[in-house]
LUMZA-211105 format. One line per 3 residues: number of its first residue (from 1); their letters; for each residue x, y, z of N, C-alpha, C, O. Coordinates in pm, 1 decimal, m for minus. Layout:
BEGIN
NUM = A = X/Y/Z/X/Y/Z/X/Y/Z/X/Y/Z | ... $
***
This chain:
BEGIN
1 = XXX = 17025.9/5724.2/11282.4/16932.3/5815.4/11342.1/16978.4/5960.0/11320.6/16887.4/6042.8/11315.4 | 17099.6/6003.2/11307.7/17139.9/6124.3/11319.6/17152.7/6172.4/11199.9/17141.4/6293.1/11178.5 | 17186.7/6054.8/11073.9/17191.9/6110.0/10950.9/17070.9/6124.1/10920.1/17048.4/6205.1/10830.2 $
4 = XXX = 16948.1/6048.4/10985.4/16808.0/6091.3/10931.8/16757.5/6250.5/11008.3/16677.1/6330.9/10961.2 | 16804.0/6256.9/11087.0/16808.0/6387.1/11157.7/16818.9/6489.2/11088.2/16727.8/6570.2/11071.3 | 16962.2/6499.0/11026.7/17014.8/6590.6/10941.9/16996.2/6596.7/10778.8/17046.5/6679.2/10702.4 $
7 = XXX = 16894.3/6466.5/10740.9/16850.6/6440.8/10643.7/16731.5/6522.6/10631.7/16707.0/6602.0/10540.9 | 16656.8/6493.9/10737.0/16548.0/6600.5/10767.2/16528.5/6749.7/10800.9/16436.7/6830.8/10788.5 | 16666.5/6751.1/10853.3/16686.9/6907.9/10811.9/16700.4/7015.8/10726.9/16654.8/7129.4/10713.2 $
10 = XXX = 16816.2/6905.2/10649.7/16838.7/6931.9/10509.5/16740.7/6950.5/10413.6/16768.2/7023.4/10318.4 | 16621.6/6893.8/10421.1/16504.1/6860.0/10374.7/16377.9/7022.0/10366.6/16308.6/7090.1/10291.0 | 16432.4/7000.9/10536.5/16293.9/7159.9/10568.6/16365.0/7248.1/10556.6/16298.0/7339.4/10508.4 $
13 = XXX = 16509.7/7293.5/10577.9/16609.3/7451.3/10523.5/16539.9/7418.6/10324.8/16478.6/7505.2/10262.5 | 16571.3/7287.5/10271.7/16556.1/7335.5/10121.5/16417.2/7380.1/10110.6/16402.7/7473.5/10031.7 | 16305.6/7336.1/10171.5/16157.3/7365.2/10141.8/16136.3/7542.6/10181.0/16077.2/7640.3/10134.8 $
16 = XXX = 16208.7/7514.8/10273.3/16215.9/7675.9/10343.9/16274.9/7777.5/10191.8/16206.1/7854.4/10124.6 | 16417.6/7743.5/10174.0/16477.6/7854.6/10122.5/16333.1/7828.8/9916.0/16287.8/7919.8/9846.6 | 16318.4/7701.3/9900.7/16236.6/7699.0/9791.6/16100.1/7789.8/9800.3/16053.7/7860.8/9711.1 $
19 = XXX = 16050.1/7768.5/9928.2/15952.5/7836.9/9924.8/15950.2/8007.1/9878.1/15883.2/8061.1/9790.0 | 16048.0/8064.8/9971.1/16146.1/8199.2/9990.4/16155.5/8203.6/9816.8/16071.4/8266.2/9752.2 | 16261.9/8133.3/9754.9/16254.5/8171.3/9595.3/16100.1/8190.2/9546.7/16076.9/8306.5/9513.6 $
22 = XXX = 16031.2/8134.7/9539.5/15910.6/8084.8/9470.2/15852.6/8228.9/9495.8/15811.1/8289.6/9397.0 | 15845.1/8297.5/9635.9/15768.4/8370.4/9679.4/15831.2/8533.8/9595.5/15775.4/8634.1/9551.0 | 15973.0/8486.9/9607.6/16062.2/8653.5/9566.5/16029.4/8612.5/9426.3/16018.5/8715.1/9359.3 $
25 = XXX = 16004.2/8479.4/9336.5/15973.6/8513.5/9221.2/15843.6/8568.3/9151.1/15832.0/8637.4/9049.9 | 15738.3/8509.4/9246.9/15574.7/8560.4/9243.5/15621.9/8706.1/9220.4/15632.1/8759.2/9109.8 | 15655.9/8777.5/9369.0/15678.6/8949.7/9373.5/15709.1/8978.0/9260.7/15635.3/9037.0/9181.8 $
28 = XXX = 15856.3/8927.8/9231.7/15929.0/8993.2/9140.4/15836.6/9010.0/8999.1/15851.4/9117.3/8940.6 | 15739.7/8909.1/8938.2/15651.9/8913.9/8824.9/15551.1/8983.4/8838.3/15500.2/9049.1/8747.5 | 15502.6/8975.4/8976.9/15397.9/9083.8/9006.4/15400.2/9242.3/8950.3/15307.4/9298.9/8892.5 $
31 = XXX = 15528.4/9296.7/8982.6/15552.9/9411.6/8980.6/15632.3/9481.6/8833.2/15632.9/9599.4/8797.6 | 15697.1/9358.7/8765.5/15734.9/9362.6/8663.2/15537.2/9365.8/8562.6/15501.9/9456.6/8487.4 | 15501.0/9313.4/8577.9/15346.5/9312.0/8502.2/15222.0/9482.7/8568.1/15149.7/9561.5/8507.2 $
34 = XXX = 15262.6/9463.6/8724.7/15248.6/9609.4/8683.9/15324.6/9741.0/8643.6/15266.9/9846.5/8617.2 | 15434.7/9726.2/8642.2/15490.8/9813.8/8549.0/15450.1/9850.4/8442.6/15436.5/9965.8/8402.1 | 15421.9/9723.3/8375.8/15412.0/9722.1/8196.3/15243.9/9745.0/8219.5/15198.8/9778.6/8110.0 $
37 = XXX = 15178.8/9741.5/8280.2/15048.3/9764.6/8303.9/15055.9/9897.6/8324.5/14975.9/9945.6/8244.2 | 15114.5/9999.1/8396.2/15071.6/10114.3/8407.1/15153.0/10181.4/8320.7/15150.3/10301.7/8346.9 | 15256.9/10143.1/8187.0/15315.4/10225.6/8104.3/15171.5/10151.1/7993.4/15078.1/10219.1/7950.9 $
40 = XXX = 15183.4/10055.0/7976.7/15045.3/10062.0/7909.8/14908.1/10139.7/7957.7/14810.3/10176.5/7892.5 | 14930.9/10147.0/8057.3/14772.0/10301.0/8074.2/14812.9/10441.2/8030.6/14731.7/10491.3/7952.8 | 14914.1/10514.4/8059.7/14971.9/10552.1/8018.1/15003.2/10625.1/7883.1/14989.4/10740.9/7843.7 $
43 = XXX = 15045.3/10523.6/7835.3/15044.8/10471.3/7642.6/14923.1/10517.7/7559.3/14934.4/10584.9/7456.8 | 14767.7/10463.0/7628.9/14681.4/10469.2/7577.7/14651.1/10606.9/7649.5/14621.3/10679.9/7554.9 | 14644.6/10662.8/7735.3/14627.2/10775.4/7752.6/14659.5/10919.8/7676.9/14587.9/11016.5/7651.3 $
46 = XXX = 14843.2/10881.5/7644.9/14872.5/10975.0/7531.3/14784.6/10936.1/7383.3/14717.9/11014.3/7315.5 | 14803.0/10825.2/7365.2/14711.5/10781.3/7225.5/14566.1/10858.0/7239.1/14514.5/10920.2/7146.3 | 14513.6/10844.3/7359.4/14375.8/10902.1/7337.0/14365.7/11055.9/7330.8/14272.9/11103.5/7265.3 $
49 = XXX = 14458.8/11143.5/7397.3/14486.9/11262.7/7376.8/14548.9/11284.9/7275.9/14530.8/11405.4/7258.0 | 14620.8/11242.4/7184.4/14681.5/11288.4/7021.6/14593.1/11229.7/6973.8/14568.1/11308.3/6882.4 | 14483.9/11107.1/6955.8/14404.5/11103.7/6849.2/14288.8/11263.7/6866.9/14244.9/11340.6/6781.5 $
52 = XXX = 14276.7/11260.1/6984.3/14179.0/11415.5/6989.2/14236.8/11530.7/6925.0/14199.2/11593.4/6826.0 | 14322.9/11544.1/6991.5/14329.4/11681.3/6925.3/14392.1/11657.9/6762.6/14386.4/11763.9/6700.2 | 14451.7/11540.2/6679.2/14464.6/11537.7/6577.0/14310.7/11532.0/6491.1/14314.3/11552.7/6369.8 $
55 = XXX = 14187.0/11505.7/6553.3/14078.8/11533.5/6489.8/14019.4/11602.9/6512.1/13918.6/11589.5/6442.8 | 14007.4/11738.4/6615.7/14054.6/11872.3/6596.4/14074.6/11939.0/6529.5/13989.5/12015.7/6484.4 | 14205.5/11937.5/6492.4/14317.0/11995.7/6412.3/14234.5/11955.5/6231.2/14225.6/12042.5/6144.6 $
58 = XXX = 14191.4/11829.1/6214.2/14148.0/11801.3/6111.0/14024.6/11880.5/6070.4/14000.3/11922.6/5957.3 | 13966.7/11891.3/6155.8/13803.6/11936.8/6173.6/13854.2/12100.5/6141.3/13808.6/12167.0/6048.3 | 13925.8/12134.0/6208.9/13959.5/12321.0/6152.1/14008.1/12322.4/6061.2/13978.3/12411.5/5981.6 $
61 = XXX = 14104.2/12228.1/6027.9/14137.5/12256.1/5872.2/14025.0/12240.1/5775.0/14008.7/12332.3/5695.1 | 13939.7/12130.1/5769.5/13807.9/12129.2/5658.4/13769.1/12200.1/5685.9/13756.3/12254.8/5576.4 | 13708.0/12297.3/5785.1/13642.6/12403.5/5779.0/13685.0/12526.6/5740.2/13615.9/12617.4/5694.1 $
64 = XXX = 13837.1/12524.9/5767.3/13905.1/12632.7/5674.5/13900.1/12658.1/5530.5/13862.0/12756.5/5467.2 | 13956.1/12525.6/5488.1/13922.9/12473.9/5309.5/13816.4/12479.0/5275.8/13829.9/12506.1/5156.5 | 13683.7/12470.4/5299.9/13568.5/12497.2/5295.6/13518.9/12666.0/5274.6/13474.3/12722.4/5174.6 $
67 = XXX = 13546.8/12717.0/5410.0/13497.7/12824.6/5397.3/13557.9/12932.6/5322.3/13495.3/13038.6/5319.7 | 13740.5/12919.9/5220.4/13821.0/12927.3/5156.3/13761.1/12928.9/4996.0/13747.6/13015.9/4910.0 | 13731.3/12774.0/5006.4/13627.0/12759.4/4851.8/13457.4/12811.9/4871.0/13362.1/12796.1/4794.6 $
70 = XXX = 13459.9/12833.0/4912.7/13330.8/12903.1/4896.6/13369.2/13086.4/4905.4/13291.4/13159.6/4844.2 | 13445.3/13128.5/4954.1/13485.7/13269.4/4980.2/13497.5/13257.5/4811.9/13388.7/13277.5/4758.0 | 13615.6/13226.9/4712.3/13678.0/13201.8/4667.0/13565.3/13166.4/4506.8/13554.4/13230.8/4402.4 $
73 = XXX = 13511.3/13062.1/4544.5/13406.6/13044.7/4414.2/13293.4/13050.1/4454.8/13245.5/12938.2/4436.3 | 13183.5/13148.0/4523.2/13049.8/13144.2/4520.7/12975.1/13066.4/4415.3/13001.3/13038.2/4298.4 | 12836.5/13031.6/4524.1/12747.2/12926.7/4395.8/12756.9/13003.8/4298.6/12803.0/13117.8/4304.0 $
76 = XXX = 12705.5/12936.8/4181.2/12710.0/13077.1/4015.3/12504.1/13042.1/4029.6/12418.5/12957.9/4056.4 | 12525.1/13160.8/3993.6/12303.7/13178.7/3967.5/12297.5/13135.4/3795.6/12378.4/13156.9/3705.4 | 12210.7/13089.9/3796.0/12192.2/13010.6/3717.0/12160.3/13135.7/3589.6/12125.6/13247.9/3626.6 $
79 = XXX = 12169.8/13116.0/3496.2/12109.2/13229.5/3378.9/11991.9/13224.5/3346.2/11921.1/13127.3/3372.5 | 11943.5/13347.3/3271.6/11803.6/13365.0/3264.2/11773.0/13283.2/3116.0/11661.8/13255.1/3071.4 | 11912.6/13252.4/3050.8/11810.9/13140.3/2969.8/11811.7/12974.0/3033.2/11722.0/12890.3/3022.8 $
82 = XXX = 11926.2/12962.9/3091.2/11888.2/12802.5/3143.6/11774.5/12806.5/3248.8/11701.7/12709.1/3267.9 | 11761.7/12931.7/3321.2/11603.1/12916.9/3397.3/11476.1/12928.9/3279.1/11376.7/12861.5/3306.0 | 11472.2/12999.9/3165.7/11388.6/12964.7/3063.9/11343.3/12796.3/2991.6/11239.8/12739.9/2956.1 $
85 = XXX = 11495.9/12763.5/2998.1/11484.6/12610.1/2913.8/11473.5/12488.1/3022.2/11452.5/12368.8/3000.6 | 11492.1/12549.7/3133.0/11477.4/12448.2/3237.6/11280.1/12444.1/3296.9/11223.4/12339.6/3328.6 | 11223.9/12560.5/3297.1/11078.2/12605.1/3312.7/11011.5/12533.5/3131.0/10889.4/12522.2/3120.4 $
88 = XXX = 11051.3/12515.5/3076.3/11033.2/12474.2/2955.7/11025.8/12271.5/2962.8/10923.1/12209.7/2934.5 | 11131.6/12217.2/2997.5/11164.9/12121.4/3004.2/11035.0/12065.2/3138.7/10945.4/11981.6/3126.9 | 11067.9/12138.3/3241.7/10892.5/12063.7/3308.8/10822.5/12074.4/3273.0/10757.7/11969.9/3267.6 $
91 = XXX = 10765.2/12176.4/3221.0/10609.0/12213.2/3111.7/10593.4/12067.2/3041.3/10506.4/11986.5/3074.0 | 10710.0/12041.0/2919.7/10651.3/11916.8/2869.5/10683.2/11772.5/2990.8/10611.6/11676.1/3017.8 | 10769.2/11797.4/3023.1/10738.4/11656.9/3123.9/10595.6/11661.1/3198.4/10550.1/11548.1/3216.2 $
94 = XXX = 10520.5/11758.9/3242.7/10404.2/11776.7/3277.7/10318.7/11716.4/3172.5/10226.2/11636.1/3185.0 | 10366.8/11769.8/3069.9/10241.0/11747.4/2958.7/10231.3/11574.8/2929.7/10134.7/11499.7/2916.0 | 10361.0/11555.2/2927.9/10357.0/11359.7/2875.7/10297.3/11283.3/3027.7/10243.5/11172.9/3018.7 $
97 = X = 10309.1/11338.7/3138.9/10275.0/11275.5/3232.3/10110.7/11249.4/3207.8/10045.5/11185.1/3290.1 $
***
C-alpha cells in the first residue's frame, strides 16, 4: 500500500515537472520564432527601402544620360535634298497606288 502510495506520487511530481518542461519548451519556441519573425519584418523593411531609393537613384541617372545625349547630339534636320527625294519618293508611291 505504501509503495503504491509513493508510486503514485512519483507518478504526479513526474507529470507535474513534464508538464512544467513541455510548457518552458512551448515559451521558449514561441519567442525564439518571434524573434526571427520580427528580424524578418525588419529585413524586409530595409529591403523595401534600398530597393526604393536604388530605383530612384536609377531613374536620375537615365534622366541625366538622356538629357546629356540630347544636350550633346541634337536631332540633325533633315537636308533640303533628302526632303526633296523623300517628297519625290511619295509622289510615285501615290502614283502606283
Amino acid at each position: 500500500m505504501e509503495k503504491e502510495k509513493n508510486l503514485n506520487d512519483l507518478r504526479s511530481k513526474y507529470q507535474e515537472i513534464r508538464g512544467q518542461v513541455e510548457k518552458d519548451h512551448r515559451q521558449e519556441l514561441d519567442n525564439f520564432n518571434k524573434g526571427w519573425d520580427e528580424k524578418l519584418t525588419a529585413l524586409n523593411e530595409l529591403f523595401n527601402r534600398q530597393e526604393s531609393s536604388l530605383k530612384d537613384t536609377q531613374k536620375q541617372e537615365v534622366e541625366k544620360v538622356i538629357k546629356n545625349f540630347e544636350d550633346n547630339y541634337p536631332l540633325m534636320k533633315l537636308s533640303a535634298e533628302i526632303l526633296n527625294l523623300q517628297k519625290i519618293l511619295d509622289q510615285l508611291i501615290k502614283k502606283t497606288e
